[in-house]
Structure formats: C-alpha cells, structure tokens
C-alpha atoms as an extended CHARMM CRD file, in Angstrom:
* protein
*
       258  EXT
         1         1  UNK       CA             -5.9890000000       -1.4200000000      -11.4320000000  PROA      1               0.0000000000
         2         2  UNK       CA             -9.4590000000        0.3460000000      -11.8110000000  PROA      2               0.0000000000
         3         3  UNK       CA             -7.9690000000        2.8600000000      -14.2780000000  PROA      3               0.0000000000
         4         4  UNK       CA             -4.5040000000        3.5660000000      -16.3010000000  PROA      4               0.0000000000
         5         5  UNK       CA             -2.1440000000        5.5750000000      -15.1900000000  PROA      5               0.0000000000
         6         6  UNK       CA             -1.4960000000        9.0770000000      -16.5670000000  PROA      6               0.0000000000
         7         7  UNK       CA              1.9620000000        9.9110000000      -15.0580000000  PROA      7               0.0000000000
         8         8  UNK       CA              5.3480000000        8.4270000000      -16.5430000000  PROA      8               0.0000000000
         9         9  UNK       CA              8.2440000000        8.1430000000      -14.0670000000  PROA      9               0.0000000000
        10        10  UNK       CA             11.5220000000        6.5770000000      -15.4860000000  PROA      10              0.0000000000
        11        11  UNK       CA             13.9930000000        6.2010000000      -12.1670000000  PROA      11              0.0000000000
        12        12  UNK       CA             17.6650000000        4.4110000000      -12.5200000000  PROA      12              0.0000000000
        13        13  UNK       CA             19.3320000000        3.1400000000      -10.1850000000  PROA      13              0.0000000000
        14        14  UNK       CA             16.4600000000        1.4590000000       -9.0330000000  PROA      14              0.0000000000
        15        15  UNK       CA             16.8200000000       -2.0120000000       -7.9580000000  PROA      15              0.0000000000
        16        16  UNK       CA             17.8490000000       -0.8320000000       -4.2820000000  PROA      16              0.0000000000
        17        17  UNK       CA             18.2740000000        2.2870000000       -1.8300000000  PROA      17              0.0000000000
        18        18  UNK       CA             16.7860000000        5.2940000000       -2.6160000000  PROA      18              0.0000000000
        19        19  UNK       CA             15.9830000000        4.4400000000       -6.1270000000  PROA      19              0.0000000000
        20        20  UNK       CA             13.8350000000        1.8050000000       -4.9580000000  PROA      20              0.0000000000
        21        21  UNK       CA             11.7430000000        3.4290000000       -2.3430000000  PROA      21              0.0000000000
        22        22  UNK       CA             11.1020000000        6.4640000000       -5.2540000000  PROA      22              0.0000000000
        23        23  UNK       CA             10.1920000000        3.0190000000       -7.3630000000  PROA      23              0.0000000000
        24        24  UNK       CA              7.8140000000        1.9310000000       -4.9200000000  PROA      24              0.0000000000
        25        25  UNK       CA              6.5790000000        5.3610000000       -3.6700000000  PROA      25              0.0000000000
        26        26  UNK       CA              5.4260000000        6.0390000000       -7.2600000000  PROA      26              0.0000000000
        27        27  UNK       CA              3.7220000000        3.2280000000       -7.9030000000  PROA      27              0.0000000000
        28        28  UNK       CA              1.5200000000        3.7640000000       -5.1100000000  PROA      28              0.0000000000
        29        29  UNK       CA              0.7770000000        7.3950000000       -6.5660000000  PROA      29              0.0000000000
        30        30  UNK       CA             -0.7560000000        5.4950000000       -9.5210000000  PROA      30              0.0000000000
        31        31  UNK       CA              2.1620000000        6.4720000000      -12.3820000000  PROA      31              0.0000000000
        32        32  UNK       CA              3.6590000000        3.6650000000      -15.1070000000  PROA      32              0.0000000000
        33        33  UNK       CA              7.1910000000        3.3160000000      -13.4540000000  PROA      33              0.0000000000
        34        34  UNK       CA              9.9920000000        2.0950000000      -15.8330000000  PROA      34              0.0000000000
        35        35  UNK       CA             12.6850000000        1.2330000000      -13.7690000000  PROA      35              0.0000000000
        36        36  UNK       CA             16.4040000000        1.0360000000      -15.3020000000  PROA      36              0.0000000000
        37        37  UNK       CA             19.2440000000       -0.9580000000      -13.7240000000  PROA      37              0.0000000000
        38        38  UNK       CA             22.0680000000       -3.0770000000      -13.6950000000  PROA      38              0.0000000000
        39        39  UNK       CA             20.2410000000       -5.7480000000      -11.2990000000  PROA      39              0.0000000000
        40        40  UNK       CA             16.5000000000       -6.2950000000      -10.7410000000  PROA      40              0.0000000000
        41        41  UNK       CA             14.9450000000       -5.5550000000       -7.6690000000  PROA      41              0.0000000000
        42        42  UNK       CA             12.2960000000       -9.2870000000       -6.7790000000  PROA      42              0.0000000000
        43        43  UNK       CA             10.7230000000       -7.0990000000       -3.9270000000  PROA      43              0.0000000000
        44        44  UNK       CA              9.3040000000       -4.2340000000       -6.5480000000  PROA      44              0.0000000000
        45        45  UNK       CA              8.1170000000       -6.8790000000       -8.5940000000  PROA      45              0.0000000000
        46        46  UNK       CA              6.2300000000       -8.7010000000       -6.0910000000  PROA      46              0.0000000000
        47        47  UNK       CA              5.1080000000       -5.2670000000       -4.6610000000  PROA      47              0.0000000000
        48        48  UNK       CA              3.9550000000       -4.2930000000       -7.8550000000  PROA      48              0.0000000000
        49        49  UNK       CA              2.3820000000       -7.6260000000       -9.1580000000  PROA      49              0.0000000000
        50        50  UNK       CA              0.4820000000       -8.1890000000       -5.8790000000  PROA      50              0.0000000000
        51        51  UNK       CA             -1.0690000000       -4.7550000000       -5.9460000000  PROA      51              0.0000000000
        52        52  UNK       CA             -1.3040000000       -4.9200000000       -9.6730000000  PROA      52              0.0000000000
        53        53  UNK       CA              0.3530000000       -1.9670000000      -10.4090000000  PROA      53              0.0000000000
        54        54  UNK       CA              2.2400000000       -0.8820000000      -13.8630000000  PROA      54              0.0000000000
        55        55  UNK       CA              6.0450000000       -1.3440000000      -13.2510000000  PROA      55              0.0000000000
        56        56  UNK       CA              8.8820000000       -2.4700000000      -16.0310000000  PROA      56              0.0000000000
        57        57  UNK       CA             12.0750000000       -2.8780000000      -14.7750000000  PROA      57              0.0000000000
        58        58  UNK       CA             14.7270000000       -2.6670000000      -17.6110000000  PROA      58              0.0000000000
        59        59  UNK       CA             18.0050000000       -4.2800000000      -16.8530000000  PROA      59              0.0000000000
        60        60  UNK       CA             21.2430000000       -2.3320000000      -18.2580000000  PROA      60              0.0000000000
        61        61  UNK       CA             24.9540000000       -1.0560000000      -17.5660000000  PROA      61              0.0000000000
        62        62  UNK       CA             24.8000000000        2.4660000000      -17.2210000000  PROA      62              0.0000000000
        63        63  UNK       CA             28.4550000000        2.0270000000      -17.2890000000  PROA      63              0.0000000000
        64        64  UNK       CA             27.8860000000        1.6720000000      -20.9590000000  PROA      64              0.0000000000
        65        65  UNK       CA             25.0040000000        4.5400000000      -21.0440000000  PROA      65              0.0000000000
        66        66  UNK       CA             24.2780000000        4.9780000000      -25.1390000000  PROA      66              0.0000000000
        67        67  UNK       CA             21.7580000000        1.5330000000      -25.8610000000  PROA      67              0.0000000000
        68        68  UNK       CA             19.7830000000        2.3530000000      -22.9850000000  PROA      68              0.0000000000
        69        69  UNK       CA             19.5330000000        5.6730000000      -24.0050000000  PROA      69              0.0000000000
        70        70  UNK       CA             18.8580000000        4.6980000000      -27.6670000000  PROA      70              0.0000000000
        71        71  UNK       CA             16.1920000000        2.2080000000      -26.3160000000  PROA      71              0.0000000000
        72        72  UNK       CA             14.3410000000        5.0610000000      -24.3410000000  PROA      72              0.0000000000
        73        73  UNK       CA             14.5050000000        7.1030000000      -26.5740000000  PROA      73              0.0000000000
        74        74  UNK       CA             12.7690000000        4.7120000000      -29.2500000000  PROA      74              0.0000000000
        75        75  UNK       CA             10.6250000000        3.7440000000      -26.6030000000  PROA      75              0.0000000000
        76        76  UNK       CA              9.2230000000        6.9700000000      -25.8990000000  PROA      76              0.0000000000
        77        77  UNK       CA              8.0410000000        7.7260000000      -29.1400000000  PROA      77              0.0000000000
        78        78  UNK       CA              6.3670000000        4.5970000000      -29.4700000000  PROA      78              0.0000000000
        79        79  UNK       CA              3.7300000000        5.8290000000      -26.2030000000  PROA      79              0.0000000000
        80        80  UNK       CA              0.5410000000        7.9600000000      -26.5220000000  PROA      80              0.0000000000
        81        81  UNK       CA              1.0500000000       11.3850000000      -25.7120000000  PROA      81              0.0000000000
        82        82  UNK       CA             -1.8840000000       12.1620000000      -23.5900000000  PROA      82              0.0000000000
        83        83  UNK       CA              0.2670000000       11.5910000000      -20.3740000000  PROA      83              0.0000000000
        84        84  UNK       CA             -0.3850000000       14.1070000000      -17.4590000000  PROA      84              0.0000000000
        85        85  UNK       CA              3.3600000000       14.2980000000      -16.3390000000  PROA      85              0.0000000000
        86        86  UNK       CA              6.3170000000       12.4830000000      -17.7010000000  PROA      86              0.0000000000
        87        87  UNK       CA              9.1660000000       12.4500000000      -15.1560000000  PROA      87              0.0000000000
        88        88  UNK       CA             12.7170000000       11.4960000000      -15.4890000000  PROA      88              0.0000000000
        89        89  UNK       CA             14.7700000000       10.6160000000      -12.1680000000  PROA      89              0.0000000000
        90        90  UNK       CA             18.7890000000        9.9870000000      -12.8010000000  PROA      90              0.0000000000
        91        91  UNK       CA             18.8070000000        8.4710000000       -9.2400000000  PROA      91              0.0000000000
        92        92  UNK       CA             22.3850000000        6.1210000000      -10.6240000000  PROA      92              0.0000000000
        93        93  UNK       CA             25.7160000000        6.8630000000       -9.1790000000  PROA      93              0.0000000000
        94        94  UNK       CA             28.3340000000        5.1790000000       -8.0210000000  PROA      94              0.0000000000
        95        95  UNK       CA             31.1450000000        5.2680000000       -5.3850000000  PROA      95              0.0000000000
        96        96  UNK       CA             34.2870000000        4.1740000000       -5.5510000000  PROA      96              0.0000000000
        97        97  UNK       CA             36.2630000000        2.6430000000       -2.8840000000  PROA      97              0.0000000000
        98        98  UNK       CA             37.5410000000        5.8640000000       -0.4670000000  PROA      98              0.0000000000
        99        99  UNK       CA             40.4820000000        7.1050000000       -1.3720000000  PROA      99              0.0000000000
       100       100  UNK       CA             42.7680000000        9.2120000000       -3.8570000000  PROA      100             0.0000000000
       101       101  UNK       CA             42.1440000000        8.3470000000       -7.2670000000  PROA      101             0.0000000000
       102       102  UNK       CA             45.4830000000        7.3690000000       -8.3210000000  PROA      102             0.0000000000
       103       103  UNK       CA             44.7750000000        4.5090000000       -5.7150000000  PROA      103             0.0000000000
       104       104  UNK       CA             41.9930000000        3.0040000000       -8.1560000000  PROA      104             0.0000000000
       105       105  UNK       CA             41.9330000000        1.0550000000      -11.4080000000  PROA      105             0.0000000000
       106       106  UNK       CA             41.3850000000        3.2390000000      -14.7670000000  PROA      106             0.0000000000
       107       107  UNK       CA             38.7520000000        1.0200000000      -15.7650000000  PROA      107             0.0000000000
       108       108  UNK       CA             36.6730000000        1.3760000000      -12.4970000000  PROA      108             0.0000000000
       109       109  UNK       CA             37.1950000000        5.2630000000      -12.4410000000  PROA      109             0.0000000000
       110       110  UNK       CA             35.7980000000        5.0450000000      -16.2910000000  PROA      110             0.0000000000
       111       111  UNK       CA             32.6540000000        3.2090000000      -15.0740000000  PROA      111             0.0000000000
       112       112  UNK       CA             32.0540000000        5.2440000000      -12.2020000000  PROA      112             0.0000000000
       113       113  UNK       CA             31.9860000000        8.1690000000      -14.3950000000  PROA      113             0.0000000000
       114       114  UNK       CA             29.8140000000        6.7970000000      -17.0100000000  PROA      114             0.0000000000
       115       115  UNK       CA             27.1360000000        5.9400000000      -14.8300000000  PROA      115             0.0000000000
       116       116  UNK       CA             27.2050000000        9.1490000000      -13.1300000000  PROA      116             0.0000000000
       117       117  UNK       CA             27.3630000000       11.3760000000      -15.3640000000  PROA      117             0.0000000000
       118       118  UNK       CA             27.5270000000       10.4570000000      -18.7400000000  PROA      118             0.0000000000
       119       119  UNK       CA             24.5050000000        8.1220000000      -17.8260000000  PROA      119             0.0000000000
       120       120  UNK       CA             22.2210000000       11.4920000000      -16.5940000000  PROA      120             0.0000000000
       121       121  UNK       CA             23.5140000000       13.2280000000      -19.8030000000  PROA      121             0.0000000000
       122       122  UNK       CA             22.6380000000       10.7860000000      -22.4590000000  PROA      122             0.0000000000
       123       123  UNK       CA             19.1540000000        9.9350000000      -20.7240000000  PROA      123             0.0000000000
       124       124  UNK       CA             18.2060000000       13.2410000000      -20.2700000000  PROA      124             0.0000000000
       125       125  UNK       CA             18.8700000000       14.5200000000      -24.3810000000  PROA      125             0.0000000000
       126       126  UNK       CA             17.1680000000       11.0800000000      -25.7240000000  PROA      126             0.0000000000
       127       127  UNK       CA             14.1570000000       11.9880000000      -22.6180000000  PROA      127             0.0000000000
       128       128  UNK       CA             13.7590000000       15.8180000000      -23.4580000000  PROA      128             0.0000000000
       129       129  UNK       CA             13.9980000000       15.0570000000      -27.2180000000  PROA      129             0.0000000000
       130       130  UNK       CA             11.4450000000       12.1790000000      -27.3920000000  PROA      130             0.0000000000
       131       131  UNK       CA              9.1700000000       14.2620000000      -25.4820000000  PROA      131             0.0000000000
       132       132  UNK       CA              9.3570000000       17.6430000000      -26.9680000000  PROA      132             0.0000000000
       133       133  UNK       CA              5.9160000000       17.8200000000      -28.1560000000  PROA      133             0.0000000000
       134       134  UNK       CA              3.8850000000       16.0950000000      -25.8150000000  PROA      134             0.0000000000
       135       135  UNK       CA              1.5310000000       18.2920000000      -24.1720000000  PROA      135             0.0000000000
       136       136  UNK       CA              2.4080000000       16.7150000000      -20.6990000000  PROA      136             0.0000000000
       137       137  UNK       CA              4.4570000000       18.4400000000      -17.8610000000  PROA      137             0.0000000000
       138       138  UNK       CA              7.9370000000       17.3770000000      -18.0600000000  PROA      138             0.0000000000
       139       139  UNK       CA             10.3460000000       17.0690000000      -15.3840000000  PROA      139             0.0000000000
       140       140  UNK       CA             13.7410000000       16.0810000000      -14.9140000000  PROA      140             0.0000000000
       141       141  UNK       CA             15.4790000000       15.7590000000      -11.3850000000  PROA      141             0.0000000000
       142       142  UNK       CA             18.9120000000       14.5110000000      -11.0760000000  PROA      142             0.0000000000
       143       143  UNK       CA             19.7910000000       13.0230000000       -7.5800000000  PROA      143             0.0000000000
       144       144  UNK       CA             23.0080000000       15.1860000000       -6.7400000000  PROA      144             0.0000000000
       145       145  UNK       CA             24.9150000000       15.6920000000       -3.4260000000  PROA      145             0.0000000000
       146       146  UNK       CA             26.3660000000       18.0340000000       -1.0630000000  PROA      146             0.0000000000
       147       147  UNK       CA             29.6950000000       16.6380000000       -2.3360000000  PROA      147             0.0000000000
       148       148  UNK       CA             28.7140000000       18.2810000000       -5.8280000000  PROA      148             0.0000000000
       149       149  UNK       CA             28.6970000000       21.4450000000       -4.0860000000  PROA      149             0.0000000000
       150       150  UNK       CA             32.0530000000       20.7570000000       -1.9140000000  PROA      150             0.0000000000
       151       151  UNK       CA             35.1420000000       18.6700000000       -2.2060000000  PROA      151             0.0000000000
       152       152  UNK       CA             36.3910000000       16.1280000000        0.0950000000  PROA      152             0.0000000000
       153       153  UNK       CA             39.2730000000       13.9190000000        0.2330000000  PROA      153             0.0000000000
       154       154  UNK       CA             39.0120000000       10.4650000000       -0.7910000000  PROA      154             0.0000000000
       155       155  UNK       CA             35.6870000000       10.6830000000       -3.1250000000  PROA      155             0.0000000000
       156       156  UNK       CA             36.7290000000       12.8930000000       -5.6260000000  PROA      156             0.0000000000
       157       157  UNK       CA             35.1230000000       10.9990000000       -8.6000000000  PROA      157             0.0000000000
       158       158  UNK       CA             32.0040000000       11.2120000000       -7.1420000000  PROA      158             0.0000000000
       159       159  UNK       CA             32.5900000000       14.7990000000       -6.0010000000  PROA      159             0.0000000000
       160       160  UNK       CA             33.6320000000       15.4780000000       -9.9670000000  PROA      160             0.0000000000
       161       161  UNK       CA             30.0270000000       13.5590000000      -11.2010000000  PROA      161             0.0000000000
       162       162  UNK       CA             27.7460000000       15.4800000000       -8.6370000000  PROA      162             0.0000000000
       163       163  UNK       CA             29.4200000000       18.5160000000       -9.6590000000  PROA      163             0.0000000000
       164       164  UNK       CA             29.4680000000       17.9070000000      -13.7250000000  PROA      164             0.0000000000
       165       165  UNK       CA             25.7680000000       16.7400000000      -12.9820000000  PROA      165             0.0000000000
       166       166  UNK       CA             24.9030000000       20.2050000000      -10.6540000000  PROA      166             0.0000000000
       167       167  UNK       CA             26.1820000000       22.3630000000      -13.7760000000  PROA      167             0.0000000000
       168       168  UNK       CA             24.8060000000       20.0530000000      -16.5540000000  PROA      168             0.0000000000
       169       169  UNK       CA             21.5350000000       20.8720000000      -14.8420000000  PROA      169             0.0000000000
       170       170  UNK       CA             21.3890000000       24.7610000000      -14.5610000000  PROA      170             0.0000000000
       171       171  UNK       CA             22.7880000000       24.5600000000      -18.1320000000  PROA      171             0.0000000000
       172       172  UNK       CA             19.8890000000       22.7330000000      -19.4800000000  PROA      172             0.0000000000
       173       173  UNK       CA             17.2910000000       24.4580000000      -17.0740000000  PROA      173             0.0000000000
       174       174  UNK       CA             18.9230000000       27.8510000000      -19.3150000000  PROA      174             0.0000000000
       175       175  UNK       CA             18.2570000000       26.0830000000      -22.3070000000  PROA      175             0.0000000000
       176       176  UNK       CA             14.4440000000       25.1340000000      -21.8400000000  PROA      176             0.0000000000
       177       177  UNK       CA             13.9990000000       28.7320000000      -20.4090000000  PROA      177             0.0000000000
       178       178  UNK       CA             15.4440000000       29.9050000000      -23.9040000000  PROA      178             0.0000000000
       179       179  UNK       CA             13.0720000000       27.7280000000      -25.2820000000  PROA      179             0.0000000000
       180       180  UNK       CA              9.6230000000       28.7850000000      -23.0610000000  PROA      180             0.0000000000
       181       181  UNK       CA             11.0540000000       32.4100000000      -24.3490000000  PROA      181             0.0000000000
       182       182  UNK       CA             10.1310000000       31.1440000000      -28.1220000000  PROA      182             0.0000000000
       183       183  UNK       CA              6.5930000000       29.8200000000      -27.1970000000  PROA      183             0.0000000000
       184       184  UNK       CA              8.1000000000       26.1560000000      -27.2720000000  PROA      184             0.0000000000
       185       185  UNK       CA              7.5400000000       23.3990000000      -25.0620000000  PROA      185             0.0000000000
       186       186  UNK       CA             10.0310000000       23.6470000000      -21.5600000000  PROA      186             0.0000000000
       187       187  UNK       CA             11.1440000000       20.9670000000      -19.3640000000  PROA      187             0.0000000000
       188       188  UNK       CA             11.4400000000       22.0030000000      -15.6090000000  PROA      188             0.0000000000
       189       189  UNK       CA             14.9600000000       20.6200000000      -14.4850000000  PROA      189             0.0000000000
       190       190  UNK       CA             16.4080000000       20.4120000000      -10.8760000000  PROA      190             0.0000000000
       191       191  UNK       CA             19.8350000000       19.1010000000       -9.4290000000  PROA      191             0.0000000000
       192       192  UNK       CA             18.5680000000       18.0160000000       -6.0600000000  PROA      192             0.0000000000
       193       193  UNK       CA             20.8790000000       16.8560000000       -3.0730000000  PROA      193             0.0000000000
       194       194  UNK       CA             18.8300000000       13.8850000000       -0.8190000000  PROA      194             0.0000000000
       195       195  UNK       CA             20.4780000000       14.6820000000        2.2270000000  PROA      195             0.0000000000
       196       196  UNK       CA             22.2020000000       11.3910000000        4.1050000000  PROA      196             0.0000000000
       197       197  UNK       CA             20.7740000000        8.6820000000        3.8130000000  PROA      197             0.0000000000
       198       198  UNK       CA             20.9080000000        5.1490000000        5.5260000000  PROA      198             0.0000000000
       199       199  UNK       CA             22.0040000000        3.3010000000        2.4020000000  PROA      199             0.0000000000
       200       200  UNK       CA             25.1910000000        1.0590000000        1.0070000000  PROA      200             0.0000000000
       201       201  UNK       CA             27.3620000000        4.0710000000        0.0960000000  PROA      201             0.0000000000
       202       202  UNK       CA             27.0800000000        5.1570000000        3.7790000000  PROA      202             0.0000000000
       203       203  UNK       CA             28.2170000000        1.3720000000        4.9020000000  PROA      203             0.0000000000
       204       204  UNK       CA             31.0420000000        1.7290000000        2.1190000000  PROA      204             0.0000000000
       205       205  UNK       CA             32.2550000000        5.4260000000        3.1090000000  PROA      205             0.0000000000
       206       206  UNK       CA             32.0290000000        4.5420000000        7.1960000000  PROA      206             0.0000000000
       207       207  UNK       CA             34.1840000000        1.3580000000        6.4840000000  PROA      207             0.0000000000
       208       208  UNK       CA             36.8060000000        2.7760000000        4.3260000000  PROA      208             0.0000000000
       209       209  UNK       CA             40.5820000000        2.7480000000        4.9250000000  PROA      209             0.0000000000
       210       210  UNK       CA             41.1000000000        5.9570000000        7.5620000000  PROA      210             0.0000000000
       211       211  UNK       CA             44.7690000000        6.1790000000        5.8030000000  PROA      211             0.0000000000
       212       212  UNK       CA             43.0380000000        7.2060000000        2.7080000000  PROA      212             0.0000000000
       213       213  UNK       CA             39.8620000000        8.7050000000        3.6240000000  PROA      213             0.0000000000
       214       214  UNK       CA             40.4580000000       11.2280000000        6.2930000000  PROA      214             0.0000000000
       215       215  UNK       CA             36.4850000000       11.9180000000        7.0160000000  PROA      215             0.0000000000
       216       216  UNK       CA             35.8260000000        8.0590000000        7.6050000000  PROA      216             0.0000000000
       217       217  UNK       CA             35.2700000000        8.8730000000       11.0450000000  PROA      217             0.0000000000
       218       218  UNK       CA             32.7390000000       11.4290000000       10.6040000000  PROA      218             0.0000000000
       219       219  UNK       CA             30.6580000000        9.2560000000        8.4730000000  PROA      219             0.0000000000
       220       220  UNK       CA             30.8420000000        6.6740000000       11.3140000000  PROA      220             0.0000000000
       221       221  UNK       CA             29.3260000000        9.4250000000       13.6300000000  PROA      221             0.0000000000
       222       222  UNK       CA             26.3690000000        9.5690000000       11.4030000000  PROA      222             0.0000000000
       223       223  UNK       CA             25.5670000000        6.2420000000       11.7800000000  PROA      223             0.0000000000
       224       224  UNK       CA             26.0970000000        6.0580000000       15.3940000000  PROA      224             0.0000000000
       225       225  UNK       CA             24.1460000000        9.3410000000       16.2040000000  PROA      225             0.0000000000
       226       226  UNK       CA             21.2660000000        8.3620000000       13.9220000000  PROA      226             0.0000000000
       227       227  UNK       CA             21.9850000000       11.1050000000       11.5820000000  PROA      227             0.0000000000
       228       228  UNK       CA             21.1950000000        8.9460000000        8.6090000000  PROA      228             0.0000000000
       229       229  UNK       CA             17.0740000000        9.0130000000        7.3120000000  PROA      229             0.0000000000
       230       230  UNK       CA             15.7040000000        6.0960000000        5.9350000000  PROA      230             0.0000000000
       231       231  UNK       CA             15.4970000000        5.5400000000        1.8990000000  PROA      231             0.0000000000
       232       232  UNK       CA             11.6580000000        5.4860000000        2.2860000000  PROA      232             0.0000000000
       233       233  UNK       CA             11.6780000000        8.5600000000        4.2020000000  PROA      233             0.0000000000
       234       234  UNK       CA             13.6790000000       10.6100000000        1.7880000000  PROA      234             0.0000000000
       235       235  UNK       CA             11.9640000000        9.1670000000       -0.9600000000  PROA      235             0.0000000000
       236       236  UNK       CA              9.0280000000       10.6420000000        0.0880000000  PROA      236             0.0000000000
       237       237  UNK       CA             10.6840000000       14.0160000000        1.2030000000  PROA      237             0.0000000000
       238       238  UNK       CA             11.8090000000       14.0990000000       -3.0190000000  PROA      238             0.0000000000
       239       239  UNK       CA              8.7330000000       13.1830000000       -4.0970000000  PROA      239             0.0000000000
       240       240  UNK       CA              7.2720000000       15.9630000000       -2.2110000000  PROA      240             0.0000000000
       241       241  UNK       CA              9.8960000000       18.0800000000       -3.6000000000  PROA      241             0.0000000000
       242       242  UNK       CA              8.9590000000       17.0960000000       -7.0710000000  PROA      242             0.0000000000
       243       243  UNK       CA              5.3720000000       17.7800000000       -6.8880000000  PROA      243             0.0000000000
       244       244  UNK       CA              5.2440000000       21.3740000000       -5.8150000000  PROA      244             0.0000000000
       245       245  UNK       CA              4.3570000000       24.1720000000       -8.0250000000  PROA      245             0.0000000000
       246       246  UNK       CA              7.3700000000       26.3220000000       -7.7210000000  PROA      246             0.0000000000
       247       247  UNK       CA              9.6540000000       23.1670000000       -9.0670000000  PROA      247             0.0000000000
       248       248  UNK       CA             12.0900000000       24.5190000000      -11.7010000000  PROA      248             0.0000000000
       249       249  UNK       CA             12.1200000000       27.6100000000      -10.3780000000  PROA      249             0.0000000000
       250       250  UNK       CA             15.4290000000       26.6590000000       -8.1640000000  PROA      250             0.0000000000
       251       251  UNK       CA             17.7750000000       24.9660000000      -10.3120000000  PROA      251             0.0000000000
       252       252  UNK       CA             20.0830000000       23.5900000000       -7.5280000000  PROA      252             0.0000000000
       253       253  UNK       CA             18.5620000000       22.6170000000       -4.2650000000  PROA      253             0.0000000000
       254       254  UNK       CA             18.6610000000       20.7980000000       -1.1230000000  PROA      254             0.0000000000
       255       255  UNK       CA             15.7620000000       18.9480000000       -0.0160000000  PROA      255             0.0000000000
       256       256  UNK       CA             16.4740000000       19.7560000000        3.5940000000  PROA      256             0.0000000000
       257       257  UNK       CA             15.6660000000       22.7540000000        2.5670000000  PROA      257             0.0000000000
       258       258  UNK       CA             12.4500000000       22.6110000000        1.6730000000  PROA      258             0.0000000000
C-alpha cells in the first residue's frame, strides 16, 4: 500500500454473507479491517493479500463472547491513537432452525443468544471503553432486523436478539449523549436493519418445516420474485449509511430508508 490506513473497522461475523462483503468493501476504502469469526473466510485473505491491503481475521466463538472481548479490548489500547475513525460493526447473529422454541435444544437457544446479543454487548463496552479518549470519530452500528421491530412465528430467538440489540442501542446512544452533555468524548451508535438479503439465513428460513414456520412460504416468494439484494449490494448501501454526516442522529433505522 502507498500509505497506512487511518480508519479502524472491526466487523464479526465476517467470514461470509454480509459480513464479508462489508469486509471486503472496507478494505477497498483503505481502513485496517479486523475481522472476528468463528471460521475464516480464504477469499478475503487472498483479496486482501493480492491487493496488499491491511486485514486480520481473528478466529473466535461468539457463542462464548467474554475472551474475544477481553482480547479487543487489550488490543485496542495497545494501537496509536491518531486514527481518523474507529468503527465497530456487530454484523454476528444467528438463526435457529424455524420453529417454536420449545422445539430446540437449550444449549443451541443459549448459543444463539450469546452471539447475538450478548456478543454486540460485551464488544461494544470493551470497544467504547478502550477508545474513550482517542480523538478519532467513533462509531458503532449493530446489524439489526425488521424482526427486532416485529414478531413472527417460528424465529422468536432471533426476533428476542434484534430486539434486545434495537434497545441496547438507543440506550447507549442516551448514554454517550449524556456524556457529549459533560464535554466528554461521544460515540455515535445506530441499530440498523439491512433489508433482505440473498444470504444462508434466507436458504434456511425458505426451507424450513411449513408445520412450524407458518411464513415459510413468504420467504420462498422472495426468492422467487427476486426480492432478495445481493450481500455486496447491501454492503455498500450500509456503508453508505455509515458515512453520512447526520449518522447518530437516528438511533434505529432502516437502510431502505435512506
């Protein structure tokens, strides 16, 4: 590269789908991507390696959310502080096979859960703390979903995580605006739903049991009406999203909406 980069970007769930294209996508913009997944994504790395571009990919359960957490956080306040922007991304999630949840194992609901939401909360704190005094613009978007915003049979874990994670957010966009009201340092936090997107959950939801998941057929109806956008496209459409200068200022948002 002819110079180093001076934006952050720390994405999970990025060793496929959306997470990957907002991976790749930054790279190209020139910012240090830290990647943080279960499984490692070959492509980024030879994308990244051939254009010689700054990417680490950091392998890890967010099923089991506190070492990573622990590890960014120490890792953070091991890097220079003269960073333009510093962005965090909880991208991870996790769906469930369709159906009630009485029709799932406790451990899997426990996982699902974890990396949903317990993962965004535990990230965030160790990201907003490690950062508090670096003069760069901080960000946090967490990658929601209309299902935060309304319930549907047969994915109520992941309605409950998009939800906990839509409220999580305007709570701690209150708390950096109580802290911009001291004179400190504020984060600029936004729940953001991606819209529907051609991915692996939308295989898994289309091809669940119709017994169980009354609304199969309406996710099939996507697919076969081209409804769905590509992961690059959105990915782009966010990352358009997160650049502009009112970002913040609407906690919870929609990027079709933009």
């Amino acid at each position: 590269m002819s110079s180093s980069p001076n934006a952050l970007t720390l994405i999970t769930g990025s060793s496929r789908g959306l997470g990957e294209a907002l991976a790749r996508q930054s790279l190209e913009a020139g910012h240090l991507v830290v990647g943080i997944a279960r499984g490692r994504s070959e492509a980024l790395e030879r994308f990244a390696h051939e254009r010689g571009l700054p990417l680490q990919q950091w392998q890890a359960d967010l099923s089991a959310p506190l070492a990573i957490a622990q590890h960014l956080a120490d890792w953070l306040r091991t890097q220079p502080r003269d960073w333009r922007s510093a962005t965090l991304i909880n991208n991870a999630g996790v769906v469930t096979t369709p159906g009630p949840i009485d029709g799932e194992s406790l451990e899997v609901l426990s996982a699902a859960l974890r990396v949903g939401l317990e993962a965004t909360v535990l990230l965030s704190a160790a990201f907003l703390d490690a950062t508090r005094d670096w003069p760069a613009e901080r960000k946090v978007l967490n990658i929601s979903s209309g299902l935060g915003r309304r319930a549907m049979a047969g994915s109520a874990l992941y309605c409950a995580a998009k939800a906990g994670m839509d409220n999580l957010s305007r709570a701690m966009a209150l708390d950096e605006e109580h802290k911009a009201s001291q004179g400190l340092p504020a984060a600029r936090i936004v729940s953001l739903a991606p819209g529907i997107i051609d991915t692996d959950m939308q295989a898994q939801l289309r091809g669940g049991d119709a017994s169980k998941f009354p609304d199969r057929d309406r996710f099939a109806a996507f697919k076969a009406e081209g409804q769905l956008v590509s992961a690059e496209d959105t990915a782009a459409r966010v990352l358009r999203f997160l650049g502009r200068d009112d970002f913040g200022q609407q906690v919870l948002a929609d990027v079709r909406d933009a």
